[in-house]
VEXLUM-276125 format. One record per residue (C-alpha): x, z, y; residue number from 1; residue in three letters. Coordinates in steps of 0.25 Angstrom, whole numbers, always signed. Each point is the difference from the previous one (the first is absolute). Layout:
// VEXLUM-276125
<node><c1>X</c1><c3>Z</c3><c2>Y</c2><k>NUM</k><r>ALA</r></node>
...
// end
This chain:
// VEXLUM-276125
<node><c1>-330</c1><c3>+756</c3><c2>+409</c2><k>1</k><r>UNK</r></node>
<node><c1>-5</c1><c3>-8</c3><c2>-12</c2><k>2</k><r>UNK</r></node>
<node><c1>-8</c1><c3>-13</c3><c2>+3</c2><k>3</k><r>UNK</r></node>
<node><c1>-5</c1><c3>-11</c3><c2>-10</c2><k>4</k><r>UNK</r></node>
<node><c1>-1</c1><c3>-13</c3><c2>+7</c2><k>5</k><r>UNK</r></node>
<node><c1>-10</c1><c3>-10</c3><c2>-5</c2><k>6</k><r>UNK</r></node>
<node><c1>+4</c1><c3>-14</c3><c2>+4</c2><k>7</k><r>UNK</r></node>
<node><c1>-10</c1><c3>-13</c3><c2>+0</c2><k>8</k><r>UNK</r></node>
<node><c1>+2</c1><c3>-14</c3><c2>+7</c2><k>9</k><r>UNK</r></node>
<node><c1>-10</c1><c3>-10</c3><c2>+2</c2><k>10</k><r>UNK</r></node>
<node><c1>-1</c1><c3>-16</c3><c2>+5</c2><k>11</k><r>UNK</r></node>
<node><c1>+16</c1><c3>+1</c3><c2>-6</c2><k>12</k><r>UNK</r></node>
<node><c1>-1</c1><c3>-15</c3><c2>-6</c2><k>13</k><r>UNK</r></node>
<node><c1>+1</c1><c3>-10</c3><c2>+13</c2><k>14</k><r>UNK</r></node>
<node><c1>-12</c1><c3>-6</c3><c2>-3</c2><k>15</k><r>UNK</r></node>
<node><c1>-11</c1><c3>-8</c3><c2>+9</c2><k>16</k><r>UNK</r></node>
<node><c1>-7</c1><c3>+9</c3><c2>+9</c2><k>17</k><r>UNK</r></node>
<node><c1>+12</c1><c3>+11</c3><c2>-2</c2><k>18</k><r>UNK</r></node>
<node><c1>+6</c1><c3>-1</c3><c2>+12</c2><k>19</k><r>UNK</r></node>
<node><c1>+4</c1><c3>+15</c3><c2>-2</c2><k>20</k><r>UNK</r></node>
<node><c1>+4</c1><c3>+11</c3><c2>-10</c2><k>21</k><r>UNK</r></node>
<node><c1>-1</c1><c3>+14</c3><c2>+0</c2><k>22</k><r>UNK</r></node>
<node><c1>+7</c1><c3>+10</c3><c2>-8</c2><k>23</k><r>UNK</r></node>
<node><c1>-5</c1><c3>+15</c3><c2>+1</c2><k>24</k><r>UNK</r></node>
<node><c1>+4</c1><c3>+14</c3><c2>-5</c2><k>25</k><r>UNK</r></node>
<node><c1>-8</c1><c3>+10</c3><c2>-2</c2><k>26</k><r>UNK</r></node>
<node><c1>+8</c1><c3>+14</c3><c2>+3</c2><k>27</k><r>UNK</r></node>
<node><c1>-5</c1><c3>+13</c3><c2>-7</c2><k>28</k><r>UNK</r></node>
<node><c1>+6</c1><c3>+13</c3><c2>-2</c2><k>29</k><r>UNK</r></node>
<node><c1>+4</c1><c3>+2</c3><c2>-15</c2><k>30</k><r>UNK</r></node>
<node><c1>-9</c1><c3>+14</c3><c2>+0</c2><k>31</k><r>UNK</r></node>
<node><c1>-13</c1><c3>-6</c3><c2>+7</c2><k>32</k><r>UNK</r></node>
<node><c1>-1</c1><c3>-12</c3><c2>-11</c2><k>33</k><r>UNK</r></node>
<node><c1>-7</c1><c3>+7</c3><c2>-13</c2><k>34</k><r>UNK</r></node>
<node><c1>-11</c1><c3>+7</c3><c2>+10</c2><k>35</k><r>UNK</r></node>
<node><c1>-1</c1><c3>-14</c3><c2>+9</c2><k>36</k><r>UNK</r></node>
<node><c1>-2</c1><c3>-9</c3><c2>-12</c2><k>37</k><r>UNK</r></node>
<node><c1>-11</c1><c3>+9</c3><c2>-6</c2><k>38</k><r>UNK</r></node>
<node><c1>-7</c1><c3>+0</c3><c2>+13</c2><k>39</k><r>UNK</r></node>
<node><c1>+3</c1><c3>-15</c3><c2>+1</c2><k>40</k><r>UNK</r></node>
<node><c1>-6</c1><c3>-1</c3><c2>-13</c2><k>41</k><r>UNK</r></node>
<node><c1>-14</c1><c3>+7</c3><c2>+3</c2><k>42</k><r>UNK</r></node>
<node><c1>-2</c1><c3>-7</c3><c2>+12</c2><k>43</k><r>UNK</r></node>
<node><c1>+1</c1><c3>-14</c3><c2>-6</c2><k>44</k><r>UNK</r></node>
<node><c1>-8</c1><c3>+4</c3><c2>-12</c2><k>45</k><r>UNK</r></node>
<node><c1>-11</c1><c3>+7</c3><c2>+10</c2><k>46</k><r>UNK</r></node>
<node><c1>+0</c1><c3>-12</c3><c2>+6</c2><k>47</k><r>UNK</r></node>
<node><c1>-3</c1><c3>-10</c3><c2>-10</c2><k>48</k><r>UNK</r></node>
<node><c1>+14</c1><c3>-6</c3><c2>-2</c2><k>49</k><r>UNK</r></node>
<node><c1>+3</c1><c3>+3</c3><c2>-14</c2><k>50</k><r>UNK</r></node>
<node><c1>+12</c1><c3>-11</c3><c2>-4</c2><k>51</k><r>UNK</r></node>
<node><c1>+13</c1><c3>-2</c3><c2>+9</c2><k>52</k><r>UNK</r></node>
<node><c1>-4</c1><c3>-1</c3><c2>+16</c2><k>53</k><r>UNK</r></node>
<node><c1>+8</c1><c3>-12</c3><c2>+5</c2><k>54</k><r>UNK</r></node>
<node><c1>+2</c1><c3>-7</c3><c2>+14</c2><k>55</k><r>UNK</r></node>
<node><c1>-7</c1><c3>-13</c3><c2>-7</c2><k>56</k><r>UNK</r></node>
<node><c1>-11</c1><c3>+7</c3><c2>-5</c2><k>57</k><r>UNK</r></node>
<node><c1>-6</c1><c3>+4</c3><c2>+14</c2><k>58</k><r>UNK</r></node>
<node><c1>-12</c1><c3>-5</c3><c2>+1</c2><k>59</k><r>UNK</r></node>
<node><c1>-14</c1><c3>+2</c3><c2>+9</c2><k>60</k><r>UNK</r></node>
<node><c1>-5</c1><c3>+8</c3><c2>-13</c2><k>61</k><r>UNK</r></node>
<node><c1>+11</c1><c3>+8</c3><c2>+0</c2><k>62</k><r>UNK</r></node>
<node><c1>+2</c1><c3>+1</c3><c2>+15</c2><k>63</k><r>UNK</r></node>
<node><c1>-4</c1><c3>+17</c3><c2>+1</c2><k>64</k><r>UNK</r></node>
<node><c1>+8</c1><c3>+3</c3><c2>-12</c2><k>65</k><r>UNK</r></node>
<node><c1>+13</c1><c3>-7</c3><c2>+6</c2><k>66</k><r>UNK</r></node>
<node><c1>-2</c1><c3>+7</c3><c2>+14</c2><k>67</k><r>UNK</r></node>
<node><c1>+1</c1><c3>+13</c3><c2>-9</c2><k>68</k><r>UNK</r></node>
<node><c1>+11</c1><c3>-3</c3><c2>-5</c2><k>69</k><r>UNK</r></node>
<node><c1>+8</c1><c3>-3</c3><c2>+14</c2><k>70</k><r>UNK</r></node>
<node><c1>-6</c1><c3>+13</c3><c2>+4</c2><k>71</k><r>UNK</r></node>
<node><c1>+7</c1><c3>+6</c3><c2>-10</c2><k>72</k><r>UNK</r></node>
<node><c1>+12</c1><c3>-5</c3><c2>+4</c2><k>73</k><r>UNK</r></node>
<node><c1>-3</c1><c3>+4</c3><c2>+14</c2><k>74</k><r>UNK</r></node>
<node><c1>-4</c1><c3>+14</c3><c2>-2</c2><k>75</k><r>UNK</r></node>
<node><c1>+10</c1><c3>+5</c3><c2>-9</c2><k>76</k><r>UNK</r></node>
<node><c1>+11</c1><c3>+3</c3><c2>+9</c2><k>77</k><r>UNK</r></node>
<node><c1>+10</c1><c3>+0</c3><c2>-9</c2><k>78</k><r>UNK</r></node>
<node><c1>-2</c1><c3>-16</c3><c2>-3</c2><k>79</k><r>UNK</r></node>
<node><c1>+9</c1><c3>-10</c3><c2>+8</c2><k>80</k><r>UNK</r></node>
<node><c1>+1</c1><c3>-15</c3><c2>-1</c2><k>81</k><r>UNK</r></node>
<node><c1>+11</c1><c3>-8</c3><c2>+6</c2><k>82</k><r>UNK</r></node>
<node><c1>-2</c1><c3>-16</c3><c2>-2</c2><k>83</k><r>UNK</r></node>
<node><c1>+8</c1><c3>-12</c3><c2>+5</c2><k>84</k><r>UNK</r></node>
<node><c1>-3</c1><c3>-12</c3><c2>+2</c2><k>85</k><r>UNK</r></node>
<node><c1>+8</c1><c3>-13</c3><c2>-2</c2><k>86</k><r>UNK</r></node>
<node><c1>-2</c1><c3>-14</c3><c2>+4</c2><k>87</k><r>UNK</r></node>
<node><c1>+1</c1><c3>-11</c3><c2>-13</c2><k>88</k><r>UNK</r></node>
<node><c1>+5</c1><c3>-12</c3><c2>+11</c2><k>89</k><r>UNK</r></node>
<node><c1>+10</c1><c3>+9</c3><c2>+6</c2><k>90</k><r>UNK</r></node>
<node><c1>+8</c1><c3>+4</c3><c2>-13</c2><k>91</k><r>UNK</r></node>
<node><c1>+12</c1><c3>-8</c3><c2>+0</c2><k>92</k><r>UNK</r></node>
<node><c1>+4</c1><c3>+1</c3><c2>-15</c2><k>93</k><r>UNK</r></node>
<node><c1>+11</c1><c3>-12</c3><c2>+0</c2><k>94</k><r>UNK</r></node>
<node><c1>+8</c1><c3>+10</c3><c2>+9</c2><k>95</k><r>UNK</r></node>
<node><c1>-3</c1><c3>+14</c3><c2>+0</c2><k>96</k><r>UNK</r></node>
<node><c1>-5</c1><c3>+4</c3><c2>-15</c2><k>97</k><r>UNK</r></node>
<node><c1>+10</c1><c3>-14</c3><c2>-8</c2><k>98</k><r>UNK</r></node>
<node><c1>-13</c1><c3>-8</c3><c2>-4</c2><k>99</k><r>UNK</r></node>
<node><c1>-9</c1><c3>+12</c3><c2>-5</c2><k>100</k><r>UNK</r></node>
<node><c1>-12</c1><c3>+4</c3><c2>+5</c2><k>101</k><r>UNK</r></node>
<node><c1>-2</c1><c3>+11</c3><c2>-10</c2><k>102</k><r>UNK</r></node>
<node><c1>+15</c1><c3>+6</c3><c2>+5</c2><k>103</k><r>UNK</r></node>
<node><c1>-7</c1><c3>+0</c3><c2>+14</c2><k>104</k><r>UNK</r></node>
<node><c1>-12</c1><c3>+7</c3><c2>-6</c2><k>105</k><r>UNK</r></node>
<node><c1>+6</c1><c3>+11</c3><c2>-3</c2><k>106</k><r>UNK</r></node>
<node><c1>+10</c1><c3>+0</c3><c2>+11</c2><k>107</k><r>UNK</r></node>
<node><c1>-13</c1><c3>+1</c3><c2>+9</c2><k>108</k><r>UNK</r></node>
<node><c1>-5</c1><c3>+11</c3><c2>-10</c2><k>109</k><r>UNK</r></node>
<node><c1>+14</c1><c3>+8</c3><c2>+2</c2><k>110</k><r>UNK</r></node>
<node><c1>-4</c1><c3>-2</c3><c2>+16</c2><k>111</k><r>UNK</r></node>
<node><c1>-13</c1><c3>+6</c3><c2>-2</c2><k>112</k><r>UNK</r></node>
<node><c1>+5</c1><c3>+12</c3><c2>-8</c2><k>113</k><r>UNK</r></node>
<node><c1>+11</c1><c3>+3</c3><c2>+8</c2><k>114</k><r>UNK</r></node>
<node><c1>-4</c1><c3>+5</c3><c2>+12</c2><k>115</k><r>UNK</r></node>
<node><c1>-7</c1><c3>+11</c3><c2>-5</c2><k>116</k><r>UNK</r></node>
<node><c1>+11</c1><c3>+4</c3><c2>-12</c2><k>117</k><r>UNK</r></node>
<node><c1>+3</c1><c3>+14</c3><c2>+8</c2><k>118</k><r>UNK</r></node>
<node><c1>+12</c1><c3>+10</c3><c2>-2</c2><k>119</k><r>UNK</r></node>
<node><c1>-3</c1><c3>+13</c3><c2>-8</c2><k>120</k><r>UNK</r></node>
<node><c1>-13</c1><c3>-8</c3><c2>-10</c2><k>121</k><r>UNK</r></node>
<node><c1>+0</c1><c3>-5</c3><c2>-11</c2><k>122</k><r>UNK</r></node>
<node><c1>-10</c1><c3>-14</c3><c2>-3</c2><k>123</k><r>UNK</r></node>
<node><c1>-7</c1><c3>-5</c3><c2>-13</c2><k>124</k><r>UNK</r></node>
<node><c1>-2</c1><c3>-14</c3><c2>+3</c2><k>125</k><r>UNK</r></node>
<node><c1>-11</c1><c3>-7</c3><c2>-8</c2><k>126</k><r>UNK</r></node>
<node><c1>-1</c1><c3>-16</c3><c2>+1</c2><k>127</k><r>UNK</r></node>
<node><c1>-12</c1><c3>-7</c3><c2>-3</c2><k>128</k><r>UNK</r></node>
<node><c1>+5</c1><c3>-8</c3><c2>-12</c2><k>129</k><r>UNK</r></node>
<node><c1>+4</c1><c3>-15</c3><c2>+2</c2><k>130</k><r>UNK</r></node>
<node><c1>+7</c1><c3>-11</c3><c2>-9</c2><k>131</k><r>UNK</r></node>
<node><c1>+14</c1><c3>-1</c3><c2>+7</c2><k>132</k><r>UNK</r></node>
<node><c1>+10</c1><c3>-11</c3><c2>-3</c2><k>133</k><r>UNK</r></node>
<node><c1>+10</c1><c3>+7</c3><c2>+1</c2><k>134</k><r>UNK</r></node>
<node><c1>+1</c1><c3>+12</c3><c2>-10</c2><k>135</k><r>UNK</r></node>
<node><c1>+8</c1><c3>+10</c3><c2>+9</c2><k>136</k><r>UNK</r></node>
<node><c1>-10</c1><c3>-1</c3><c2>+12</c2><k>137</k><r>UNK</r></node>
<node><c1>-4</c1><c3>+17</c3><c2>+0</c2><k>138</k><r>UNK</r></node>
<node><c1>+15</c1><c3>+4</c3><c2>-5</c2><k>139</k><r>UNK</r></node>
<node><c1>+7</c1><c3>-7</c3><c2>+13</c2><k>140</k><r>UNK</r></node>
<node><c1>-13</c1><c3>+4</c3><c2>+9</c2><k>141</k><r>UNK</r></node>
<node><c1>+2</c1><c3>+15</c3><c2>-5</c2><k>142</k><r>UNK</r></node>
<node><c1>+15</c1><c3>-1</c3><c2>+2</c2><k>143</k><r>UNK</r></node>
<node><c1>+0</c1><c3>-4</c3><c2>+15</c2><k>144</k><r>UNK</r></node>
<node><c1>-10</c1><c3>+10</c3><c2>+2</c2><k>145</k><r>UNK</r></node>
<node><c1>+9</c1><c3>+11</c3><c2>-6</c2><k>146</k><r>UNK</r></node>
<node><c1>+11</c1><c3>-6</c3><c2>+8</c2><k>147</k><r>UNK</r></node>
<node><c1>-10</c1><c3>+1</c3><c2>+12</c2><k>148</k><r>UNK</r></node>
<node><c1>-1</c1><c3>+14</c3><c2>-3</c2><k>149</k><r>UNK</r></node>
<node><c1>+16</c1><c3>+2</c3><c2>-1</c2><k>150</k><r>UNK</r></node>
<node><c1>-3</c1><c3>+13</c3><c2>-8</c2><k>151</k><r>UNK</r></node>
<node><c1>-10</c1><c3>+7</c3><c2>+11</c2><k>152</k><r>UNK</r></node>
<node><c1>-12</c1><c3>-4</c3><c2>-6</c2><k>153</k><r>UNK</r></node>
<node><c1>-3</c1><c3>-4</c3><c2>-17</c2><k>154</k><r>UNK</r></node>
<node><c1>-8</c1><c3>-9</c3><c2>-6</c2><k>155</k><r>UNK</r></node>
<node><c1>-4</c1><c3>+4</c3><c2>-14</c2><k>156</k><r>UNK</r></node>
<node><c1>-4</c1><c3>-10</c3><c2>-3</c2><k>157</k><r>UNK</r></node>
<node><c1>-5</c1><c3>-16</c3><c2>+2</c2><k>158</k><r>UNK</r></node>
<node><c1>-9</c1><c3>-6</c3><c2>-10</c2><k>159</k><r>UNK</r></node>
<node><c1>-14</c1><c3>-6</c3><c2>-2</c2><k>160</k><r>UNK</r></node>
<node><c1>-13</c1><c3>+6</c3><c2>+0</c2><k>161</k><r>UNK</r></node>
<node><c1>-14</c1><c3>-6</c3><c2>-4</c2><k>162</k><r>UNK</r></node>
<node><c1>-9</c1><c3>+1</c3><c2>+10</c2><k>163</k><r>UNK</r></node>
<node><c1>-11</c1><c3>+1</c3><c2>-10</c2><k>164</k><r>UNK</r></node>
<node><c1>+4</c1><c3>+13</c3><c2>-4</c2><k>165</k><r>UNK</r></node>
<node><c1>+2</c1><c3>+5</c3><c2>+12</c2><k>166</k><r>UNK</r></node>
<node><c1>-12</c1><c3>+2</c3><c2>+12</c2><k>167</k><r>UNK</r></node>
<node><c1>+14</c1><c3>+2</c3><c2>+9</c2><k>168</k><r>UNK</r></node>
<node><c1>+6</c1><c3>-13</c3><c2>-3</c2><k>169</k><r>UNK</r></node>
<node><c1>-15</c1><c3>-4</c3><c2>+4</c2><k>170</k><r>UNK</r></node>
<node><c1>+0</c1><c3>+4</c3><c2>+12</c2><k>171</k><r>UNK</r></node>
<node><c1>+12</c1><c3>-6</c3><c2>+4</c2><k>172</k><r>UNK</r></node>
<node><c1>-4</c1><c3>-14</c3><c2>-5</c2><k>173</k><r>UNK</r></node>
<node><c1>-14</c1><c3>+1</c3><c2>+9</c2><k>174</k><r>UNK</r></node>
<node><c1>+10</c1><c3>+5</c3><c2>+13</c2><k>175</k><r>UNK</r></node>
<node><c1>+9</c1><c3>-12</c3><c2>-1</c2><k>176</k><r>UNK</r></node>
<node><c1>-9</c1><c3>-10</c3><c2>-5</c2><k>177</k><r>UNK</r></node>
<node><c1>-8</c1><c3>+4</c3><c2>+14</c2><k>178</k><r>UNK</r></node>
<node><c1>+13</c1><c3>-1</c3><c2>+8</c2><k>179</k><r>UNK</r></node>
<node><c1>+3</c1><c3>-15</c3><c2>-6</c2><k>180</k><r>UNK</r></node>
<node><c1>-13</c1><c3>-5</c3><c2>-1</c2><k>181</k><r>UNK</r></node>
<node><c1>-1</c1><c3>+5</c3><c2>+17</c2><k>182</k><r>UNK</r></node>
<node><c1>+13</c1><c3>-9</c3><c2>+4</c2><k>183</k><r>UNK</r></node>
<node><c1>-4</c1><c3>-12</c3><c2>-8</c2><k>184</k><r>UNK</r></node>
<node><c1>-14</c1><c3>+0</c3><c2>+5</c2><k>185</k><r>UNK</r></node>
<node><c1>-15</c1><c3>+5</c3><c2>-3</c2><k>186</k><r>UNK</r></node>
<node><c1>-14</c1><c3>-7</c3><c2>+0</c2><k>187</k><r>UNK</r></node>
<node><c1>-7</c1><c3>+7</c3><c2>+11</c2><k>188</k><r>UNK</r></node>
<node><c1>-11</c1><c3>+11</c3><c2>-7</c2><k>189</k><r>UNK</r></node>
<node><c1>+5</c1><c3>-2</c3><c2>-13</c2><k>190</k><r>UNK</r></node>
<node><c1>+1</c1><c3>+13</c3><c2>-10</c2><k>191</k><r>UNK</r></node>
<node><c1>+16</c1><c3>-1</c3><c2>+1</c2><k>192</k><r>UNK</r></node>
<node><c1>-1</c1><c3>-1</c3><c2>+15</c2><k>193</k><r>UNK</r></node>
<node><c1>-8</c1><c3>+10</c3><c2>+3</c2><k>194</k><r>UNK</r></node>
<node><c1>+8</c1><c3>+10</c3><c2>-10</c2><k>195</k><r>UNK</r></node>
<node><c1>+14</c1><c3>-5</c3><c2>+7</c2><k>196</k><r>UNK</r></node>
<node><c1>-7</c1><c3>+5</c3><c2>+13</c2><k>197</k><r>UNK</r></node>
<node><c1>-4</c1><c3>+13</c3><c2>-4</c2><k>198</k><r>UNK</r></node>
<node><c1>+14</c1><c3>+4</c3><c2>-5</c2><k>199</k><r>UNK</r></node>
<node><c1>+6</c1><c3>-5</c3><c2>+15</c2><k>200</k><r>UNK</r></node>
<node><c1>-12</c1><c3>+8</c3><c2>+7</c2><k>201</k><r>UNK</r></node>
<node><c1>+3</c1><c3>+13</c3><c2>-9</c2><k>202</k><r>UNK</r></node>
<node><c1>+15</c1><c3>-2</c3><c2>+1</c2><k>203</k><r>UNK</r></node>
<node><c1>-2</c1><c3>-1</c3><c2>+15</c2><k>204</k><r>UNK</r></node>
<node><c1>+5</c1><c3>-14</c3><c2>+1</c2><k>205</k><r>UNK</r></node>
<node><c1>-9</c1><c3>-11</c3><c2>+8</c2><k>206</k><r>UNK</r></node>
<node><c1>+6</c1><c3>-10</c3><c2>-12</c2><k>207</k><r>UNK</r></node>
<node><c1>+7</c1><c3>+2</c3><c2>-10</c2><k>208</k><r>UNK</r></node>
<node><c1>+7</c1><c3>-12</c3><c2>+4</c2><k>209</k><r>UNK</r></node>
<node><c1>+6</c1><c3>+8</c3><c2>+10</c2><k>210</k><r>UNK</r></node>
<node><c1>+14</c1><c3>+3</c3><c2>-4</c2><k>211</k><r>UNK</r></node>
<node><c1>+7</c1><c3>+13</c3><c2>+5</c2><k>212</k><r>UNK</r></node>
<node><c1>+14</c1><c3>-1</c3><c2>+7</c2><k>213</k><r>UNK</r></node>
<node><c1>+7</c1><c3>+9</c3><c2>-9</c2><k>214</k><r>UNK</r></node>
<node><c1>-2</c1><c3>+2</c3><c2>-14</c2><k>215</k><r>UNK</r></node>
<node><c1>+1</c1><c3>+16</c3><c2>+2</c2><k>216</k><r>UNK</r></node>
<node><c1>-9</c1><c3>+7</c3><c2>-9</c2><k>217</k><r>UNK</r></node>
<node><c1>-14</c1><c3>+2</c3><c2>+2</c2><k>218</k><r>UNK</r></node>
<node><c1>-14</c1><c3>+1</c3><c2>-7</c2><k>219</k><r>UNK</r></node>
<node><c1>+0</c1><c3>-18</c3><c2>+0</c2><k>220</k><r>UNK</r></node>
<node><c1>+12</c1><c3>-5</c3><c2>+5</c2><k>221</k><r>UNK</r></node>
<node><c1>-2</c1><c3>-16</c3><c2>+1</c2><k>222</k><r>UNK</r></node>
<node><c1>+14</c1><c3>-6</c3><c2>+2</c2><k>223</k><r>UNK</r></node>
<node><c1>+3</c1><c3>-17</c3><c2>+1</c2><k>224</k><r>UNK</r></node>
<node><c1>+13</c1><c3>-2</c3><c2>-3</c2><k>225</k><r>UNK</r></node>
<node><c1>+6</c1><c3>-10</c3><c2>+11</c2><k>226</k><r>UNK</r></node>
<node><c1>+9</c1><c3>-12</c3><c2>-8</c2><k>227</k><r>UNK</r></node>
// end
C-alpha cells in the first residue's frame, strides 16, 4: 500500500514555557489523497477559513470551524495520526546526539516515523519546511529510514512540503499543535483548550496528555518517548 506522510512539529525551540515538543505525522493512503484534500478544501472554505488553517490561528472566532476540521480527521477512517512527545530538559545533547540539538531533532523525527514504516508499503514523506544547520538533515533522515526498511518497505521519496498549498499538511499542523500545546499546558476555557478537548473526546481519549503504552498504529496514537 502507498502512504504520503505529512509531518509537523511544534514547541521544537526549548523555550520559556515549552516544557514539551511534539512531532506528528499524519498517514494517508496515496489513493485517498486527491479526493481527501478536495473535501478538505470545501469544508474550510464553507466554513469561512479561506487562508492556511494553522494550530496558532485557533481562536474563539474560529472555534466551530476548527471542531470541523478535527471531525474530519475523525470521520475519515482512513486518516491516522501518530505524535510523540519529547521532554526539552531530558535531552542530554553533550552525550547522546555530540552537542547538536538539531541531530537529536531529527533522531526524535526517525523515532516517530519508524514505527509505522511496514513491510510490503511504500511512503512519501513530506516535512514541513525548516532552516536546518546542517545541509544533509532529510538525506541522512531518509537513509536510516531506508535502512529501517532493509528493502521490505520504500520510501520514494523525503522532501518539503508548504503547508500553504496543501489543506493536508494543514491538518497536520492543527493535530500536533493540539498534541504540544496539551503537555505544555492550556488556560482553562480558552479557544485552544477547548479545541484540544474536543479532539481527545473524539479520539476516545480523556486527555490528550494521556500517552498510549505502545506506539502500535491506531487512529491517534500519542506516544512520550522515555529518555
Amino acid at each position: 500500500m502507498d502512504f504520503v506522510v505529512y509531518c509537523d512539529e511544534s514547541r521544537h525551540e526549548h523555550a520559556s514555557g515549552n516544557r514539551f515538543m511534539a512531532i506528528g505525522g499524519l498517514w494517508v493512503p496515496r489513493d485517498t489523497k486527491y479526493i481527501l484534500s478536495v473535501e478538505l478544501r470545501r469544508l474550510l472554505a464553507a466554513n469561512g477559513l479561506r487562508g492556511e488553517a494553522k494550530w496558532s490561528k485557533t481562536s474563539l472566532k474560529r472555534l466551530d470551524a476548527y471542531k470541523k476540521l478535527v471531525d474530519f480527521f475523525i470521520d475519515h477512517n482512513e486518516l491516522q495520526f501518530r505524535a510523540i512527545v519529547v521532554e526539552h530538559g531530558k535531552v542530554d545533547a553533550e552525550r547522546y546526539h555530540g552537542g547538536d540539538r538539531e541531530l537529536g531533532f531529527y533522531k526524535f523525527y526517525y523515532k516517530m516515523l519508524e514505527k509505522w514504516i511496514e513491510e510490503g508499503n511504500q511512503y512519501l514523506i513530506l516535512l514541513d519546511f525548516k532552516m536546518n544547520k546542517g545541509a544533509d538533515r532529510y538525506t541522512t533522515l531518509r537513509t536510516f529510514l531506508e535502512r529501517r526498511a532493509r528493502g521490505k518497505a520504500w520510501i520514494t521519496d523525503l522532501t518539503v512540503v508548504d503547508s500553504r498549498q496543501s489543506v493536508l499538511a494543514q491538518l497536520a499542523d492543527v493535530l500536533t499543535g493540539a498534541v504540544a500545546a496539551s503537555w505544555c499546558g492550556l488556560s482553562a476555557g480558552t479557544a485552544k483548550e477547548k479545541l484540544a478537548q474536543h479532539l481527545a473526546k473524539r479520539g476516545g481519549r480523556a486527555s490528550l496528555r494521556v500517552p498510549d503504552f505502545s506506539p502500535a498504529r491506531s487512529k491517534l496514537n500519542i506516544f512520550k518517548i522515555q529518555l
